[in-house]
N, C-alpha and C positions, 0 to 999 in steps of 0.2 A: 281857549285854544292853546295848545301847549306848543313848545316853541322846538325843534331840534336841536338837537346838539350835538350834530356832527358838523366835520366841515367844509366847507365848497372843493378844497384846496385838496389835493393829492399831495400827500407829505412822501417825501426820500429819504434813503439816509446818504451818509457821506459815501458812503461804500457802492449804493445805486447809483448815485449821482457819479459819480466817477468812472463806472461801466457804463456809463449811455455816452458820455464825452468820446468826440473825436479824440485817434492818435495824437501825444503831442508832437511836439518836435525834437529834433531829436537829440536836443542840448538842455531840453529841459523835460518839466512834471508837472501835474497837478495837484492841487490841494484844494481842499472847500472847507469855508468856514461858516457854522453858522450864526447868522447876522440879528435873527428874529426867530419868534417861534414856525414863521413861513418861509422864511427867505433866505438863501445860502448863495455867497460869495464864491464863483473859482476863482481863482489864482492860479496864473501860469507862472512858474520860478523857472527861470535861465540858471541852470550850472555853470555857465564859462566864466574866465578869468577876467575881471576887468579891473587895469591899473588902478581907476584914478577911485575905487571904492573897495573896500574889504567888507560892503555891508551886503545882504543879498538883494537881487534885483531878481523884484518881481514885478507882474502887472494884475491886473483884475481881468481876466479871461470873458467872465459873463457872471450874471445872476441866475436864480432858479429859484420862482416862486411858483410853490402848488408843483405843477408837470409842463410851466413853459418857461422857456428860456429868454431871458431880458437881454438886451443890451448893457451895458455899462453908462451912465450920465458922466458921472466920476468916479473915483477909487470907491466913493460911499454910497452914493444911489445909485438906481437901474432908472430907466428911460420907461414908461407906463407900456409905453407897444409892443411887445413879446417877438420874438421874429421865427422860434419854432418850438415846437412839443421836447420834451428832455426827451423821448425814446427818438425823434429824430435827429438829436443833436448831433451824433458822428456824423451827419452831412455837412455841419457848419464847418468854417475853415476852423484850424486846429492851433490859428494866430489869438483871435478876438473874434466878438460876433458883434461888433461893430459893422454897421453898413455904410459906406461913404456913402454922403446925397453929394453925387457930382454934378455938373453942371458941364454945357457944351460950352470951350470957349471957341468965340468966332473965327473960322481961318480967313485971314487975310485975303486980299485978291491978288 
């Protein structure tokens, strides 16, 4: 039985990937780097002035493996559960696609 040799994964480039991204904001930009032969980092960079660094300040916006879009774990991994399609990515916020797990705190009586 011969095996395939394509692959599962929907491959972008920087340039797709960047037109599916929501607006950023509007202090800063995007960039994507890639991390794997699957997997591309954004980065959101802040242009503004901040005293207390001359270095740039940026964040890890999300990941993009194959055609879904990851969370962030850290600056270095994505989080295994995807939260949307890259072609629906301009619906995510244009901060992070981080999703707070919040919790109800109790109100008092």
């Amino acid at each position: 039985m011969e095996r395939s040799t394509q692959s599962k994964y929907t491959m972008f480039t920087a340039a797709q990937t960047l037109s599916c991204l929501p607006d950023p904001p509007t202090w800063g930009h995007y960039s994507v780097e890639q991390v794997s032969p699957l997997v591309q980092r954004v980065w959101l960079h802040d242009t503004r002035f901040y005293s207390y660094t001359t270095d740039p300040v940026m964040t890890v916006w999300g990941f993009i493996k194959g055609d879904k879009v990851h969370p962030p774990k850290n600056s270095q991994h994505m989080k295994p559960k995807s939260v949307a399609r890259i072609t629906e990515a301009f619906r995510l916020s244009s901060y992070s696609t981080i999703v707070p797990d919040l919790t109800q705190l109790p109100i008092p009586d």
